[in-house]
KOLGU-4560 file (N, C-alpha, C; in nm, 3 decimals, padded with zeros to 5 digits):
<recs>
<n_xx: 13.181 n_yy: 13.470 n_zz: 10.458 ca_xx: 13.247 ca_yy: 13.351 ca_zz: 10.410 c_xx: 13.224 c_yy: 13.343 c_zz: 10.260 mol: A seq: 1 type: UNK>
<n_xx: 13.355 n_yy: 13.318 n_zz: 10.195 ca_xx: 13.276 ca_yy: 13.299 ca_zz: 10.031 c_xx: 13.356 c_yy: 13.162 c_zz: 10.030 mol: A seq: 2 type: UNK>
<n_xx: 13.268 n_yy: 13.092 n_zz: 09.946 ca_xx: 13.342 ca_yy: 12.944 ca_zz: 09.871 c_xx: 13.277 c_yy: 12.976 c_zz: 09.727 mol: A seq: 3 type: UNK>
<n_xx: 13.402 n_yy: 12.909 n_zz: 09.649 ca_xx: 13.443 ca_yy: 12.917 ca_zz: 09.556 c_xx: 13.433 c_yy: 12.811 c_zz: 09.487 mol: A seq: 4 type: UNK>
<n_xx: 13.322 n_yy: 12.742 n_zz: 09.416 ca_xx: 13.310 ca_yy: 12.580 ca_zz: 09.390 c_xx: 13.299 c_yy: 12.555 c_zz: 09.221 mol: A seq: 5 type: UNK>
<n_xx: 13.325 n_yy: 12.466 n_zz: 09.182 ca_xx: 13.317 ca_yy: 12.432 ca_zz: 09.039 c_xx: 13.185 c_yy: 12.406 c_zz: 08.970 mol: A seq: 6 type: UNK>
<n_xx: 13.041 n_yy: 12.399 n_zz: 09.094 ca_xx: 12.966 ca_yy: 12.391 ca_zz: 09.028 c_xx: 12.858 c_yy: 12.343 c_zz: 09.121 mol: A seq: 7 type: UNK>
<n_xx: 12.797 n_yy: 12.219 n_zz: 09.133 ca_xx: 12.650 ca_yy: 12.226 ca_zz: 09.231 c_xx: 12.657 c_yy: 12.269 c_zz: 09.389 mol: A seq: 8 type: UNK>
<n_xx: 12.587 n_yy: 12.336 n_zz: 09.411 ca_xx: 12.622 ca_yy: 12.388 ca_zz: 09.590 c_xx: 12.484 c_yy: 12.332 c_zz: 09.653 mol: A seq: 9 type: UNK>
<n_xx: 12.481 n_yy: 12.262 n_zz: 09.746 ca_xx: 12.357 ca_yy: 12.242 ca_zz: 09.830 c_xx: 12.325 c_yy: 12.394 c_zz: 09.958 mol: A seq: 10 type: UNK>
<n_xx: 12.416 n_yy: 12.450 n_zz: 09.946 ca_xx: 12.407 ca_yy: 12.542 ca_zz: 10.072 c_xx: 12.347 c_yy: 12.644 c_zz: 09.977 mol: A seq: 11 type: UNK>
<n_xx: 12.232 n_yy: 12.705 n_zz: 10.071 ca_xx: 12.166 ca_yy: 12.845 ca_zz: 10.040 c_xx: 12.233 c_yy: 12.943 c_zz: 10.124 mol: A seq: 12 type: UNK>
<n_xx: 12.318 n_yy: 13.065 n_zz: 10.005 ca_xx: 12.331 ca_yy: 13.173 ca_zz: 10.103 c_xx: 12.262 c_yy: 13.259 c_zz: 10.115 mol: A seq: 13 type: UNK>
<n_xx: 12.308 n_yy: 13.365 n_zz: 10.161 ca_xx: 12.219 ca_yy: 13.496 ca_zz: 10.190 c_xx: 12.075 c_yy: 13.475 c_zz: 10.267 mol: A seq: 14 type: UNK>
<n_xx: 12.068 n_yy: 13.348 n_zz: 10.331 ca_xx: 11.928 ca_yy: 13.377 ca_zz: 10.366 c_xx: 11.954 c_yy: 13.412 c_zz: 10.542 mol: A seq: 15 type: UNK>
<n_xx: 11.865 n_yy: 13.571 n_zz: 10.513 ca_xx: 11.829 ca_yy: 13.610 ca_zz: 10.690 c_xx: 11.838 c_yy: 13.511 c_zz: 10.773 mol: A seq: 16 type: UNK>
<n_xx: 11.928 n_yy: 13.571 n_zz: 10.910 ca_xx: 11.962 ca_yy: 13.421 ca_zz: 11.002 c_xx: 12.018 c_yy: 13.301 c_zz: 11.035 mol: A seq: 17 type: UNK>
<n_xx: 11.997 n_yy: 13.304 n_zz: 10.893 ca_xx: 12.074 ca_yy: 13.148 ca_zz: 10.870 c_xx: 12.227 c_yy: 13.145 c_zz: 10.822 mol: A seq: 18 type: UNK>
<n_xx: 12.204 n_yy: 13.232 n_zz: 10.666 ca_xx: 12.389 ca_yy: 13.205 ca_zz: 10.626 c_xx: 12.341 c_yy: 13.396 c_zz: 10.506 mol: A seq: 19 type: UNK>
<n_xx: 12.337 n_yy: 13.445 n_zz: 10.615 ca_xx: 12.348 ca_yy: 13.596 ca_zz: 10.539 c_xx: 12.475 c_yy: 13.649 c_zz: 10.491 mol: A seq: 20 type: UNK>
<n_xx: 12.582 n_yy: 13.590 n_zz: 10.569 ca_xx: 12.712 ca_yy: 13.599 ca_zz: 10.615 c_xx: 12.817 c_yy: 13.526 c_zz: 10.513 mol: A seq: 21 type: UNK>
<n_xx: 12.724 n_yy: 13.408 n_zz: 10.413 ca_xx: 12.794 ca_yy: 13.330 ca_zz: 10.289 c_xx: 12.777 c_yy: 13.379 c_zz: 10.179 mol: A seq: 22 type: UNK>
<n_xx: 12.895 n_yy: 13.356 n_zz: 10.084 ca_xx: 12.892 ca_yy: 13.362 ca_zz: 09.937 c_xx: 12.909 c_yy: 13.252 c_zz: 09.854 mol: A seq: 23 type: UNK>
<n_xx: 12.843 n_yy: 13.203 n_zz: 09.753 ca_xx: 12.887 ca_yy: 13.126 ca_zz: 09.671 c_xx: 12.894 c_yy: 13.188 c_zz: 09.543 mol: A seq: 24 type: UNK>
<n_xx: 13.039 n_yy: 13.108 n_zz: 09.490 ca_xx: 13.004 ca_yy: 13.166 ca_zz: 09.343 c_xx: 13.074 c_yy: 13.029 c_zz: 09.244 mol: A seq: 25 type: UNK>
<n_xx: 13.034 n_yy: 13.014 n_zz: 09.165 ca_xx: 13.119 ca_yy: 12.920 ca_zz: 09.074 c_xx: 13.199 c_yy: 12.997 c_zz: 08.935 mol: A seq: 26 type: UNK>
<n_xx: 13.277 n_yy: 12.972 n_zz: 08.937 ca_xx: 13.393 ca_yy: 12.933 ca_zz: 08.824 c_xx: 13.339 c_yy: 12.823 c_zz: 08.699 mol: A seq: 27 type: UNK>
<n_xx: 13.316 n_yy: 12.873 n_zz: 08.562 ca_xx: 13.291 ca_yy: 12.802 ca_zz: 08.477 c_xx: 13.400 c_yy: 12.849 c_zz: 08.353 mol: A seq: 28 type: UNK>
<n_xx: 13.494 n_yy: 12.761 n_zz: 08.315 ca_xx: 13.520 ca_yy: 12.824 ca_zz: 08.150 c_xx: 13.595 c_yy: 12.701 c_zz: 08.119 mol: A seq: 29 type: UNK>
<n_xx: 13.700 n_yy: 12.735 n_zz: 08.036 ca_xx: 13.799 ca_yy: 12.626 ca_zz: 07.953 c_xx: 13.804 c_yy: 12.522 c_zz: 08.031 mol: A seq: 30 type: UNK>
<n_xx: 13.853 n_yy: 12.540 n_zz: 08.204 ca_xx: 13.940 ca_yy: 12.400 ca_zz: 08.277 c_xx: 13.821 c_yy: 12.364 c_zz: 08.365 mol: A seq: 31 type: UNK>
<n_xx: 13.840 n_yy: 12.222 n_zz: 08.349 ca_xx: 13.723 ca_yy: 12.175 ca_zz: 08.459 c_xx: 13.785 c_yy: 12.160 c_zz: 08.610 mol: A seq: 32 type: UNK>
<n_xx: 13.904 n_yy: 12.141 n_zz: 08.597 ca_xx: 14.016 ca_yy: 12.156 ca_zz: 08.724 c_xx: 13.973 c_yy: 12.262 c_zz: 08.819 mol: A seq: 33 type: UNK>
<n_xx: 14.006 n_yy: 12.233 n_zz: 08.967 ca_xx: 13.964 ca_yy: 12.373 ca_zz: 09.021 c_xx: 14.127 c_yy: 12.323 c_zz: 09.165 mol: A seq: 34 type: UNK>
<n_xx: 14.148 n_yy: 12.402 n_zz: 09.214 ca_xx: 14.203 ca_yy: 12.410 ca_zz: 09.334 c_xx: 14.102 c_yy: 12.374 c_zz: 09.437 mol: A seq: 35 type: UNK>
<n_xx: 14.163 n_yy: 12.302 n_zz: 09.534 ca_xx: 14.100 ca_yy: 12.299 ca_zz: 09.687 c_xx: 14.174 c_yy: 12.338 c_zz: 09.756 mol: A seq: 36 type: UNK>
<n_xx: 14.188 n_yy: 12.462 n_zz: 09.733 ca_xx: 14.235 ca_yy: 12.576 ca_zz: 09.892 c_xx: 14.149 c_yy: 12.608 c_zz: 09.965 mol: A seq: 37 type: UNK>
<n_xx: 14.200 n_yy: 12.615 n_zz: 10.113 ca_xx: 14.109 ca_yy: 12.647 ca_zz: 10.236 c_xx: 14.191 c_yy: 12.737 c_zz: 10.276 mol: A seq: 38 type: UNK>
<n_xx: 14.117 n_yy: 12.847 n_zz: 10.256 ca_xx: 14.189 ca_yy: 12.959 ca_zz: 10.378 c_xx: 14.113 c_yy: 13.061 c_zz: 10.466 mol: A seq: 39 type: UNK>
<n_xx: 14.161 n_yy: 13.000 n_zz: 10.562 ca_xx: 14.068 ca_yy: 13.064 ca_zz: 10.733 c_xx: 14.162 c_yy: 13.170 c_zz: 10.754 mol: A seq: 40 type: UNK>
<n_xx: 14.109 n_yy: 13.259 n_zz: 10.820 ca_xx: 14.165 ca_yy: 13.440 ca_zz: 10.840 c_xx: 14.055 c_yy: 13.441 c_zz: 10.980 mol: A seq: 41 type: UNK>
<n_xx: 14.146 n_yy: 13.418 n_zz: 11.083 ca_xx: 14.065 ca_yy: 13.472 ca_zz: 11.219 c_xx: 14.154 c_yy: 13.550 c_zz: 11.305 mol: A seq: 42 type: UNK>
<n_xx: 14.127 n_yy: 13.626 n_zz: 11.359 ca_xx: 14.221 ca_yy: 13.708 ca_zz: 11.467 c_xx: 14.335 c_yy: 13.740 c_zz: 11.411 mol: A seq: 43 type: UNK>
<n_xx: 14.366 n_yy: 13.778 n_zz: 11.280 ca_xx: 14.501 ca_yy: 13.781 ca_zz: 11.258 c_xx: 14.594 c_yy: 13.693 c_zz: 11.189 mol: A seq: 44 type: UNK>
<n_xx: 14.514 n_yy: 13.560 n_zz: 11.228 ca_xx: 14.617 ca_yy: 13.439 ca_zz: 11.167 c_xx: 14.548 c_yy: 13.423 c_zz: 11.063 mol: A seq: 45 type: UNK>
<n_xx: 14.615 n_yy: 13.414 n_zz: 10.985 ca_xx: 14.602 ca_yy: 13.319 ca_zz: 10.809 c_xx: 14.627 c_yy: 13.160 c_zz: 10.800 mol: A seq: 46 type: UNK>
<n_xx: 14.585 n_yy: 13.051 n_zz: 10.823 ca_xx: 14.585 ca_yy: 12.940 ca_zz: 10.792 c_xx: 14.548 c_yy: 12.895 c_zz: 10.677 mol: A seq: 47 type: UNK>
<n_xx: 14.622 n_yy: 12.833 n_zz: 10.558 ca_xx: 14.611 ca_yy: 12.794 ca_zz: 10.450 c_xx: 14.628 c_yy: 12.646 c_zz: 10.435 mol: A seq: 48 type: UNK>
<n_xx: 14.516 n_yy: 12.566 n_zz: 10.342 ca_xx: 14.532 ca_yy: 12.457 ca_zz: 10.344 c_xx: 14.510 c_yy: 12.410 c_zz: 10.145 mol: A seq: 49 type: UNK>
<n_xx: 14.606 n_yy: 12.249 n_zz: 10.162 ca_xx: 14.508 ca_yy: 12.199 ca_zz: 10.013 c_xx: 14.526 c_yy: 12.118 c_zz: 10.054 mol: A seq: 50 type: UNK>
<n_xx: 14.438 n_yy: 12.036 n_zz: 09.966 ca_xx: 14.317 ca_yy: 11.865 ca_zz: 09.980 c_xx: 14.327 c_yy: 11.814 c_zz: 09.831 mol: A seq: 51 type: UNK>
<n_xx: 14.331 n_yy: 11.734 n_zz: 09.867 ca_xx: 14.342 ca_yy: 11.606 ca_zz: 09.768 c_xx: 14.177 c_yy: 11.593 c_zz: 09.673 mol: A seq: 52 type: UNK>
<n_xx: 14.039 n_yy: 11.656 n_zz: 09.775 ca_xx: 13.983 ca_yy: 11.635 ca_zz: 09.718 c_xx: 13.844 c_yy: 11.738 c_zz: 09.762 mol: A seq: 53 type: UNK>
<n_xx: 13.714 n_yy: 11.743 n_zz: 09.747 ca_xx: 13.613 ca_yy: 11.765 ca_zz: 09.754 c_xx: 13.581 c_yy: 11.745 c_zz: 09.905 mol: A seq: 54 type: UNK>
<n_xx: 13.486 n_yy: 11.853 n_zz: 09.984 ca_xx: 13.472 ca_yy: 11.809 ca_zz: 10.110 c_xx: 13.286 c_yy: 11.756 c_zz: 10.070 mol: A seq: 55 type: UNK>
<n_xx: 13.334 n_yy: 11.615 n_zz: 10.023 ca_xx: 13.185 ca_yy: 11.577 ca_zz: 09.980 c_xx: 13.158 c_yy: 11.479 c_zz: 10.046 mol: A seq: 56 type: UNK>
<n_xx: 13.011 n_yy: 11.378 n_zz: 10.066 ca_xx: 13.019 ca_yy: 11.254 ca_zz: 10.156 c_xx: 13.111 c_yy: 11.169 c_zz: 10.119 mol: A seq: 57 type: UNK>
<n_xx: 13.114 n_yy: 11.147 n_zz: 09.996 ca_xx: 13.208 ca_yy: 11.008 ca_zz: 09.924 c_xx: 13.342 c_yy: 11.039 c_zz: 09.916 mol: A seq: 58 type: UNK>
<n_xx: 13.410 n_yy: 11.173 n_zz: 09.957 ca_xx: 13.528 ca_yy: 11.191 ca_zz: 09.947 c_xx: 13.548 c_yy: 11.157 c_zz: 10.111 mol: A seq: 59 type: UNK>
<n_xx: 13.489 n_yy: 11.199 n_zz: 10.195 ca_xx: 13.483 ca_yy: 11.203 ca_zz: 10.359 c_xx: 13.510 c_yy: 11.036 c_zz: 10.363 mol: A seq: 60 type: UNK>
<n_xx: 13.397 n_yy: 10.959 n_zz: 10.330 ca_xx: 13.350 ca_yy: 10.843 ca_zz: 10.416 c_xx: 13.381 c_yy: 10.711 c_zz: 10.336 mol: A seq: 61 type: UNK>
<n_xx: 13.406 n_yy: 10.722 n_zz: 10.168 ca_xx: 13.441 ca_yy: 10.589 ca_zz: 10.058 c_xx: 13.555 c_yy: 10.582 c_zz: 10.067 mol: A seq: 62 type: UNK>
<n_xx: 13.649 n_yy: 10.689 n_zz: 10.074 ca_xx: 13.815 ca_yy: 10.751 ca_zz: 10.009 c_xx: 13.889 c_yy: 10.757 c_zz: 10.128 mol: A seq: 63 type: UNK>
<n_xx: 14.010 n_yy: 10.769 n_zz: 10.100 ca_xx: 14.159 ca_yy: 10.830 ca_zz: 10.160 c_xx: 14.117 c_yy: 10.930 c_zz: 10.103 mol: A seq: 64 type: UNK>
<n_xx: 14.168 n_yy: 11.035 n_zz: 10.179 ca_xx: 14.240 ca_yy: 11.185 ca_zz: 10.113 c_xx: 14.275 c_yy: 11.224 c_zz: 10.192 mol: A seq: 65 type: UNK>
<n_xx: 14.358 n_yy: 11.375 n_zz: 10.186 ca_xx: 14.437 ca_yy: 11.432 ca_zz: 10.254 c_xx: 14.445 c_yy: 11.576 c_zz: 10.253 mol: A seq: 66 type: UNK>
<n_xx: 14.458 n_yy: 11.633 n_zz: 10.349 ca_xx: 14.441 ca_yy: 11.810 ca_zz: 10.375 c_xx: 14.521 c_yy: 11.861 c_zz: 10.464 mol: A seq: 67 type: UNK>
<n_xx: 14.657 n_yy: 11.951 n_zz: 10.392 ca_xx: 14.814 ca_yy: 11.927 ca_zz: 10.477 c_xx: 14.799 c_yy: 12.098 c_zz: 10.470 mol: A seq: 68 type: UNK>
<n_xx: 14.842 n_yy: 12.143 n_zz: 10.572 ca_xx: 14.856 ca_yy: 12.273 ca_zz: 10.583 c_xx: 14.983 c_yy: 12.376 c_zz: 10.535 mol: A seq: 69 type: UNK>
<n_xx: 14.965 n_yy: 12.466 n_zz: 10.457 ca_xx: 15.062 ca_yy: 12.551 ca_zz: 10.379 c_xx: 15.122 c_yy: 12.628 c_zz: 10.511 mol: A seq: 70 type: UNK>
<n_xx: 15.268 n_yy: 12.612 n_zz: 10.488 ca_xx: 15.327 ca_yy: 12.656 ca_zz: 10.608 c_xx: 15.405 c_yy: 12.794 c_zz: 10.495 mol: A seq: 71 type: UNK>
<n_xx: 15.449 n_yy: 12.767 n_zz: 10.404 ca_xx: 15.575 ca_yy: 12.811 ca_zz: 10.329 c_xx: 15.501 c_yy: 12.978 c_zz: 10.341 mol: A seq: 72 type: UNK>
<n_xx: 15.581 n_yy: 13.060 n_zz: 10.359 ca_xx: 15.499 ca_yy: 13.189 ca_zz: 10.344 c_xx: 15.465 c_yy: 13.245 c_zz: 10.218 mol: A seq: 73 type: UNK>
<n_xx: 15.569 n_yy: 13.253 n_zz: 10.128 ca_xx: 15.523 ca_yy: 13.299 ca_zz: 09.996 c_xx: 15.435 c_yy: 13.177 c_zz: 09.893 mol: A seq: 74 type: UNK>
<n_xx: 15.426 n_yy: 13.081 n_zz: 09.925 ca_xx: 15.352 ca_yy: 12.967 ca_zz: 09.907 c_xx: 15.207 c_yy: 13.027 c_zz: 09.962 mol: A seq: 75 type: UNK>
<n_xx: 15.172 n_yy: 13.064 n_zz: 10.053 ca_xx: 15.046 ca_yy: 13.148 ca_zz: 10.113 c_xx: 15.013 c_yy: 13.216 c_zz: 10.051 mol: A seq: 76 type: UNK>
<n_xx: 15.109 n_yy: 13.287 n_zz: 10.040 ca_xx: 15.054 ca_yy: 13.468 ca_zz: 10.004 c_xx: 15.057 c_yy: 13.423 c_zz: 09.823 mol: A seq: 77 type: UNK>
<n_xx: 15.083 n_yy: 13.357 n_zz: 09.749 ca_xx: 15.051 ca_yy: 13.330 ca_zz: 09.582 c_xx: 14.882 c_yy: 13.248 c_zz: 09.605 mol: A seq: 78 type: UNK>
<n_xx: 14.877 n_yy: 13.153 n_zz: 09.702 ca_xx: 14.751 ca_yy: 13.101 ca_zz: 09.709 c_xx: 14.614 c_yy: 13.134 c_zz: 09.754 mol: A seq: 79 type: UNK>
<n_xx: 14.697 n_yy: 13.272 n_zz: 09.819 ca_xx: 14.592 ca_yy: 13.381 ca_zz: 09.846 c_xx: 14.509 c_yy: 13.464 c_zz: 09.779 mol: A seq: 80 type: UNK>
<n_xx: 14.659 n_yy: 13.496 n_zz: 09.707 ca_xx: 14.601 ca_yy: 13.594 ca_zz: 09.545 c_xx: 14.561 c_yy: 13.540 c_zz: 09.461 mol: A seq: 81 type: UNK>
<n_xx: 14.601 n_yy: 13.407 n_zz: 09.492 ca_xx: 14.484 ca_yy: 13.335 ca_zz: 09.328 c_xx: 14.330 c_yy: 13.316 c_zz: 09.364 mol: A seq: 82 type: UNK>
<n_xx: 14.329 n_yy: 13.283 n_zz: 09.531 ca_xx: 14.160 ca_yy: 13.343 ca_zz: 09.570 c_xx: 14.114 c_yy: 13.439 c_zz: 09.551 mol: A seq: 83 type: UNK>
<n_xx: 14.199 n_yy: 13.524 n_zz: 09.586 ca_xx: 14.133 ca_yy: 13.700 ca_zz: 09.562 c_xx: 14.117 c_yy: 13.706 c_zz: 09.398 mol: A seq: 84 type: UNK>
<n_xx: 14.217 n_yy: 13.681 n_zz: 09.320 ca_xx: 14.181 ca_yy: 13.698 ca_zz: 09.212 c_xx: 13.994 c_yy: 13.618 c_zz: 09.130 mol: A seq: 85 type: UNK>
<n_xx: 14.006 n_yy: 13.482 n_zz: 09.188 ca_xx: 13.878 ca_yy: 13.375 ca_zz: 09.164 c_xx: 13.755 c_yy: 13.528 c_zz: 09.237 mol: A seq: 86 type: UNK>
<n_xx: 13.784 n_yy: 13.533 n_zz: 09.312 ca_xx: 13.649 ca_yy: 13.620 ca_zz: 09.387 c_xx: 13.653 c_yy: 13.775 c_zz: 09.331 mol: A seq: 87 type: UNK>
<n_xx: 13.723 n_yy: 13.793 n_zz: 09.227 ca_xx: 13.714 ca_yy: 13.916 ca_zz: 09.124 c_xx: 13.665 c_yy: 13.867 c_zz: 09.007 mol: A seq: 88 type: UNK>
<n_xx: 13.659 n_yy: 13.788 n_zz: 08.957 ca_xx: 13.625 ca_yy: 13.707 ca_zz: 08.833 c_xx: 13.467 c_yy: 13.787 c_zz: 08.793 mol: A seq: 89 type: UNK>
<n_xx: 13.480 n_yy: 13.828 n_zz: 08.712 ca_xx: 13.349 ca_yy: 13.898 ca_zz: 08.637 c_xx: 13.302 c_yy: 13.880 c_zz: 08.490 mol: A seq: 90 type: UNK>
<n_xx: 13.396 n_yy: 13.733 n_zz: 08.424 ca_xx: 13.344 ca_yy: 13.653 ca_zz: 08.330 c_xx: 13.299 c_yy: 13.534 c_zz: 08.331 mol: A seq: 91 type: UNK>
<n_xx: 13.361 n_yy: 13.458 n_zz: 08.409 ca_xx: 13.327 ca_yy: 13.304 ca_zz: 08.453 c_xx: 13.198 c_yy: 13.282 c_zz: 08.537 mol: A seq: 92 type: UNK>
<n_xx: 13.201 n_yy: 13.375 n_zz: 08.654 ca_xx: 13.176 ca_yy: 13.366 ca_zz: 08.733 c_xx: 13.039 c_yy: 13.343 c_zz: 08.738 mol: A seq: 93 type: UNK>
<n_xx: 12.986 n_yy: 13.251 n_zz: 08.829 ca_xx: 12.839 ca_yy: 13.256 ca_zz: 08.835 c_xx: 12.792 c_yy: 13.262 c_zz: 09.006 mol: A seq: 94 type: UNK>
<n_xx: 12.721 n_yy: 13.384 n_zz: 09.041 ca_xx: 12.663 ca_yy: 13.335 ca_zz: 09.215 c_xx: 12.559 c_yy: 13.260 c_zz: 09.214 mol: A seq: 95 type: UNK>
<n_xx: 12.565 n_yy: 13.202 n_zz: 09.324 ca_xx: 12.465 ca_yy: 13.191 ca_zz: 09.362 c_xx: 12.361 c_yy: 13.223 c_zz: 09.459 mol: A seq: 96 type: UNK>
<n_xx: 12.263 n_yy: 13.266 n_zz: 09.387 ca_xx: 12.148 ca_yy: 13.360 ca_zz: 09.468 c_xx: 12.062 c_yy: 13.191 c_zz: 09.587 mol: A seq: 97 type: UNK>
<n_xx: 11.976 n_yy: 13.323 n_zz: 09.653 ca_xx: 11.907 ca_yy: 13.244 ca_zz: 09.805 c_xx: 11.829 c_yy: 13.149 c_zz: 09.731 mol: A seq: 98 type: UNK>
<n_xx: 11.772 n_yy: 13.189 n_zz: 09.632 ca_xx: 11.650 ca_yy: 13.062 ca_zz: 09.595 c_xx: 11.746 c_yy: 12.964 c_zz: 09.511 mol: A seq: 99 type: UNK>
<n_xx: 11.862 n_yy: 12.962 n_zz: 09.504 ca_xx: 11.925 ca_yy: 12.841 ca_zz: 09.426 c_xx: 11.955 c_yy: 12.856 c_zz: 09.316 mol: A seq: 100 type: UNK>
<n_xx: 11.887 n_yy: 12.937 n_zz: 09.210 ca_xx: 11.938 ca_yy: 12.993 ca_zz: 09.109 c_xx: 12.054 c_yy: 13.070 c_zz: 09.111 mol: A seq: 101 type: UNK>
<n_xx: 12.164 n_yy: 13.052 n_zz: 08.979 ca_xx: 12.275 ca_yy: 13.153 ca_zz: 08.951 c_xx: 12.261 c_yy: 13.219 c_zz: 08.870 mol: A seq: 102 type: UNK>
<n_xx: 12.334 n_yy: 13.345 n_zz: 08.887 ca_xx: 12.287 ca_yy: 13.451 ca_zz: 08.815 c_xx: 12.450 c_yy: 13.502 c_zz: 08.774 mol: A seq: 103 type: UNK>
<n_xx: 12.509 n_yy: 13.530 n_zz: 08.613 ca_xx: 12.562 ca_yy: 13.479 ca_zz: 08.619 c_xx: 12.676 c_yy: 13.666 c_zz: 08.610 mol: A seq: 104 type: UNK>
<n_xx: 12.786 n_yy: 13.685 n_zz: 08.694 ca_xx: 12.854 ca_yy: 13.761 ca_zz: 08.696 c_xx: 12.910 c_yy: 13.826 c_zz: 08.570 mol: A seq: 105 type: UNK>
<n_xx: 12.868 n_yy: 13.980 n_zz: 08.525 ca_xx: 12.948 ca_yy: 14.072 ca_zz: 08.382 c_xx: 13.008 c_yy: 14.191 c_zz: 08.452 mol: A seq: 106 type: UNK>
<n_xx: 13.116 n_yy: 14.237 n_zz: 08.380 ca_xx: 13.189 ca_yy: 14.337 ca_zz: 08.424 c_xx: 13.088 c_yy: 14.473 c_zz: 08.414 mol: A seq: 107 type: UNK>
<n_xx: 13.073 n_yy: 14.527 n_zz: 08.531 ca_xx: 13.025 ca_yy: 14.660 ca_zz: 08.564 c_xx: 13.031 c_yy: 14.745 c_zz: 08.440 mol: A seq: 108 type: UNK>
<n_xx: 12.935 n_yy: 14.837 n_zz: 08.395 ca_xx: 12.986 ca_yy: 14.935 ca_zz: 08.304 c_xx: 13.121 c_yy: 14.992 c_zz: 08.340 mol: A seq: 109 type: UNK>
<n_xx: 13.159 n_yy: 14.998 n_zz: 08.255 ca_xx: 13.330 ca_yy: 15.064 ca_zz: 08.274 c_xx: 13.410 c_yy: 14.996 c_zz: 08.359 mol: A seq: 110 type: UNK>
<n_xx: 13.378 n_yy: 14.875 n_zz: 08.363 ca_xx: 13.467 ca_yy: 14.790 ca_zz: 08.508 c_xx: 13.565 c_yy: 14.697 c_zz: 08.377 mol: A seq: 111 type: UNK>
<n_xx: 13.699 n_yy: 14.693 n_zz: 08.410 ca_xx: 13.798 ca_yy: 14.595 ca_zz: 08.345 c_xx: 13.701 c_yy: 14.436 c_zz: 08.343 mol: A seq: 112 type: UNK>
<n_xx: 13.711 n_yy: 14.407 n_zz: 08.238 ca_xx: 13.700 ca_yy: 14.248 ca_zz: 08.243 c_xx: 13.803 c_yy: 14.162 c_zz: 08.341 mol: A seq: 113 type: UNK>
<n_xx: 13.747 n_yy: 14.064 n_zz: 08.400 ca_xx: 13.832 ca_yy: 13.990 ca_zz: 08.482 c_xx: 13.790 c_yy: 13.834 c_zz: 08.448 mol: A seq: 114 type: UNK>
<n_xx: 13.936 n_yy: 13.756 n_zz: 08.369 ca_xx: 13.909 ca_yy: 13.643 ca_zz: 08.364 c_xx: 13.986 c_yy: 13.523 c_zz: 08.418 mol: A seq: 115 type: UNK>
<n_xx: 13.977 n_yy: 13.482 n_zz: 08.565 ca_xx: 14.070 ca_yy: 13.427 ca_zz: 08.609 c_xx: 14.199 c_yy: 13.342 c_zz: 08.551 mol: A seq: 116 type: UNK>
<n_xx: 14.113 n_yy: 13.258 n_zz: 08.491 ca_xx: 14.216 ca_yy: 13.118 ca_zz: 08.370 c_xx: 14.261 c_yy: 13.204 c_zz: 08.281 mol: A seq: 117 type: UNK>
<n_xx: 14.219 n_yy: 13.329 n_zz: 08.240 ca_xx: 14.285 ca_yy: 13.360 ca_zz: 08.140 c_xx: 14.425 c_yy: 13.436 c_zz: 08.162 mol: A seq: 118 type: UNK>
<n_xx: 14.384 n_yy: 13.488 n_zz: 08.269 ca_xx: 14.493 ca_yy: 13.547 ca_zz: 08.381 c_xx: 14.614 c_yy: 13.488 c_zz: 08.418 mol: A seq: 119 type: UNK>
<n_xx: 14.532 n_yy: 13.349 n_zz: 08.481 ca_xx: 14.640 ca_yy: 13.302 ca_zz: 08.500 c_xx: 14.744 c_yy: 13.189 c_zz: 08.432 mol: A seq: 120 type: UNK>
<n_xx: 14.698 n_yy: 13.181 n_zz: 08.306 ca_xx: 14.723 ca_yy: 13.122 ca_zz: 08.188 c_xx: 14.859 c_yy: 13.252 c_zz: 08.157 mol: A seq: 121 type: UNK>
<n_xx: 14.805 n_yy: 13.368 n_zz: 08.131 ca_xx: 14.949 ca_yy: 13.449 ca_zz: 08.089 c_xx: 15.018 c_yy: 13.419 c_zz: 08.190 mol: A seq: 122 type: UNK>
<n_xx: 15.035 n_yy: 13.461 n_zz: 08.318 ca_xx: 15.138 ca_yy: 13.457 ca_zz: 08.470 c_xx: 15.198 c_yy: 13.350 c_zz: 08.440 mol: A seq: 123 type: UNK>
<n_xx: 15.101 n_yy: 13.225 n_zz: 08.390 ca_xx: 15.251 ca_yy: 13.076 ca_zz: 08.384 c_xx: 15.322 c_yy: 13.043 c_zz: 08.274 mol: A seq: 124 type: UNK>
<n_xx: 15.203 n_yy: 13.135 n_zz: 08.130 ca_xx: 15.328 ca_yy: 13.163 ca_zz: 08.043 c_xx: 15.463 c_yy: 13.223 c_zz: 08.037 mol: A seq: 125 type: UNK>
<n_xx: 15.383 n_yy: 13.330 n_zz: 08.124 ca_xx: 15.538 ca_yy: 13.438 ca_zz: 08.150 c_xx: 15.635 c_yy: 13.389 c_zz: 08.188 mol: A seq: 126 type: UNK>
<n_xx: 15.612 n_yy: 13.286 n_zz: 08.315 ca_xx: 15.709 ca_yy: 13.278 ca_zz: 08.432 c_xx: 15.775 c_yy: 13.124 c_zz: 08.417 mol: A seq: 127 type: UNK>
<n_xx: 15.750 n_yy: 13.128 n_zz: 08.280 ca_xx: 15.815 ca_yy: 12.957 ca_zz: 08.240 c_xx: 15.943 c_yy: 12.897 c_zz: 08.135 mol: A seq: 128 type: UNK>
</recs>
């Protein structure tokens, strides 16, 4: 499982047993904005969702909000690749390790820089 958050995570991953099986990483640069896409991949099916907001207590239990499911197909498959792209990110990016500390993601020797916003800052220049 990876989530993709803008910034404090209460969940510890990687720990034996418990959540070995999670990733966290945060996104830090220019936009404080983030997407709330949910996308579950089980058996085959792709279910895609966005939310109005944070799955936090005060968004749950103070607020209205709303979490409507992406039916449109190429509407999917762009909201897909902008995850895949967030979970390539090797400038912004920060994980987070088991003891709570982040450590913070650089491009591999000889690995392309990857900067999501900056990325996708050209794509909506282009396409506008």
């Amino acid at each position: 499982m990876d989530l993709i958050v803008r910034g404090i995570c209460c969940l510890r991953p990687g720990i034996p047993g418990i959540s070995e099986n999670i990733r966290v990483r945060s996104l830090v640069g220019r936009f404080l904005e983030h997407s709330r896409v949910y996308y579950f991949h089980a058996n085959g099916k792709e279910d895609v969702y966005c939310a109005s907001a944070d799955w936090m207590d005060r968004n749950f239990f103070r607020r209205i909000e709303i979490c409507f499911p992406i039916d449109d197909q190429e509407i999917k498959k762009r909201l897909i690749a902008d995850l895949d792209l967030c979970l390539s990110d090797n400038c912004l990016a920060w994980e987070l390790m088991p003891d709570g500390r982040y450590r913070h993601l650089q491009p591999e020797c000889g690995a392309a820089p990857v900067n999501t916003q900056a990325i996708l800052i050209k794509q909506l220049s282009e396409s506008g």
